[in-house]
C-alpha positions as CSV (number, residue, x, y, z in Angstrom):
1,X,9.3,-10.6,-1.1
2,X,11.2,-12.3,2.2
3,X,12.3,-15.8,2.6
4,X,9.9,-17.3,4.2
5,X,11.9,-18.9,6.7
6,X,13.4,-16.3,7.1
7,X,17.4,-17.0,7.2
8,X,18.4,-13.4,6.0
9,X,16.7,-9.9,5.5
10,X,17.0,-9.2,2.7
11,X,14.2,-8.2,0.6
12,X,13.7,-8.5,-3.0
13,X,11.4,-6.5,-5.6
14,X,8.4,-8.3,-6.9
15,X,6.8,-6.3,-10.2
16,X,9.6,-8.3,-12.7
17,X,8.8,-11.8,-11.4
18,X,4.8,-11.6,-10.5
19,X,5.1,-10.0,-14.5
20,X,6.8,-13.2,-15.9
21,X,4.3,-15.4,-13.5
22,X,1.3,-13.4,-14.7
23,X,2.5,-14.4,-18.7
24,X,3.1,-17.6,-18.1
25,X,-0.1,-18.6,-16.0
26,X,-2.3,-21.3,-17.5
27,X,-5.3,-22.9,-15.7
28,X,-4.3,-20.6,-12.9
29,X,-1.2,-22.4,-12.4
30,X,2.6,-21.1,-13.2
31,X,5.5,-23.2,-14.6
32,X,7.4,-24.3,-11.3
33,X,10.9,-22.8,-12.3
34,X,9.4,-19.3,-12.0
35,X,7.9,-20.0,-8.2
36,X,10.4,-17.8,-6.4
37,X,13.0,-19.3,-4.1
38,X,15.3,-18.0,-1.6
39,X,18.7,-17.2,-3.2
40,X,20.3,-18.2,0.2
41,X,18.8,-21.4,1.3
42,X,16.4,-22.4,-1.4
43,X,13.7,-22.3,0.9
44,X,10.3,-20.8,0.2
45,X,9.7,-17.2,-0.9
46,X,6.3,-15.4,0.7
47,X,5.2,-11.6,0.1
48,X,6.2,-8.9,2.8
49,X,3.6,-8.5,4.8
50,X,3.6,-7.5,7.8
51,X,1.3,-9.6,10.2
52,X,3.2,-12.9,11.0
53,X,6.2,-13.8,13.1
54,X,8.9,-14.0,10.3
55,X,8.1,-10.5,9.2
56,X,11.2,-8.7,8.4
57,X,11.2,-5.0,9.2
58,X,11.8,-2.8,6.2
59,X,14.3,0.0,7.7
60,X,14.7,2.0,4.6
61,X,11.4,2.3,3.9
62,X,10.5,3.3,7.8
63,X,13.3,5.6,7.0
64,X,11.5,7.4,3.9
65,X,8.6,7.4,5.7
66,X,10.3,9.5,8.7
67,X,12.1,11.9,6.5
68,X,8.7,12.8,4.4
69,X,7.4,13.6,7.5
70,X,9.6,15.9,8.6
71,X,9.6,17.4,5.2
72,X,6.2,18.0,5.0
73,X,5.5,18.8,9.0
74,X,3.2,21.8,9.4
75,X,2.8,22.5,5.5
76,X,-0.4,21.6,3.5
77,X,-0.8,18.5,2.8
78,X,-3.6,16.3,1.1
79,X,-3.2,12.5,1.7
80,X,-4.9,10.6,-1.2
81,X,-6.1,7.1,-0.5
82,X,-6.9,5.1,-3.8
83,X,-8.6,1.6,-3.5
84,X,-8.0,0.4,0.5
85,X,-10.6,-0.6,2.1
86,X,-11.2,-0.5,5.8
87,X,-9.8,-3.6,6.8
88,X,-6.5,-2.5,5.2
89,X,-5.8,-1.2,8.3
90,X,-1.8,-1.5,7.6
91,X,-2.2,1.4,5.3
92,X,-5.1,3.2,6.4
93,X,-4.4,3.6,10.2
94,X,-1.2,5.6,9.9
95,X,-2.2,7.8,6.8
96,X,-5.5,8.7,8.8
97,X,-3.1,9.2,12.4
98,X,-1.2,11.8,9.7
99,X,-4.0,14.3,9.1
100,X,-5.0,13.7,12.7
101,X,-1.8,14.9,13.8
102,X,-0.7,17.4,10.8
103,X,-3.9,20.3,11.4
104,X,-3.2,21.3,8.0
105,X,-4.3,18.5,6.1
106,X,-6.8,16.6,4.2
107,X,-7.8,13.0,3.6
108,X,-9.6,11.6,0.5
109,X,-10.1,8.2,-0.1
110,X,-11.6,6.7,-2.9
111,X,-13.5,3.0,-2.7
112,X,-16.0,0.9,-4.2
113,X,-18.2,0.1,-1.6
114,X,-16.7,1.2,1.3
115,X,-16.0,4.5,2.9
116,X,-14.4,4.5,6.0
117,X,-13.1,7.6,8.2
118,X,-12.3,7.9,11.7
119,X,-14.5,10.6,13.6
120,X,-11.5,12.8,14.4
121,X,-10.5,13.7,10.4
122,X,-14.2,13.7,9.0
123,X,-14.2,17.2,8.9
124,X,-11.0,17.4,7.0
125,X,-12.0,14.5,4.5
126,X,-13.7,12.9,1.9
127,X,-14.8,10.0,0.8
128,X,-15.9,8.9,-2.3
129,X,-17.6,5.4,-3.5
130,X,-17.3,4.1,-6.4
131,X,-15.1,2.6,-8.8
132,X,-11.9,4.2,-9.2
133,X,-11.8,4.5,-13.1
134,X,-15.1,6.3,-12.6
135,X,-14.5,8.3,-10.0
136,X,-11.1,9.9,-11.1
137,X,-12.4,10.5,-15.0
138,X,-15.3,12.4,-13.1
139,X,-13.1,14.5,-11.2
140,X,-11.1,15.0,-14.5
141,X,-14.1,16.4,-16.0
142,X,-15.1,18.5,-13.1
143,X,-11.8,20.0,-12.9
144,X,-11.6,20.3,-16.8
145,X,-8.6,18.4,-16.8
């Protein structure tokens, strides 16, 4: 979560708060003390998304990103894709650039109702549809896990 605004960049973990919304919600609506505001200028709070002008660039996650790269550069590698559907293409696009670029990979992605794969990985992927509680206690049982 980001100010809104935004006046600083700092960004702030959601799981506690959207927790403490989630038990409070009545009638779809929250009590207004726990609709987040920014500790610096009491502005608005919005989610970080990228996608909008005020988007604040996460450097230490770009910086995970880049070192399990270089970690995993050249070495097998299966990239598993649970529940994002094709017009997610924030998390789709670079995971399927990965196995383009990493000739030693796979790509599975798992999706009710949509499959999507670029041309360049098909061969290296699969897709499977259907609900993700279904499809992973199947491949439990085929794998007689």
């Amino acid at each position: 979560m980001q100010c809104a605004r935004p006046c600083h960049e700092t960004l702030y973990p959601t799981l506690e708060l959207a927790e403490k919304m989630a038990a409070a919600e009545q009638g779809g609506k929250v009590p207004s003390d726990l609709v987040p505001r920014c500790p610096k200028c009491g502005g608005p709070m919005e989610i970080h998304m990228e996608g909008g002008p005020n988007f604040i660039s996460d450097t230490a996650a770009q910086g995970r990103y880049q070192a399990f790269l270089e970690r995993y550069h050249g070495k097998k590698l299966v990239v598993l894709e649970l529940g994002v559907g094709w017009r997610n293409q924030l998390i789709k696009a670079p995971l399927m650039r990965l196995v383009a670029q990493e000739p030693n990979s796979a790509y599975v992605t798992i999706n009710l109702g949509e499959i999507y794969i670029t041309e360049d990985i098909k061969a290296r992927s699969f897709g499977l549809d259907g609900p993700l509680s279904d499809v992973l206690s199947d491949l439990r049982q085929v794998c007689g896990v």
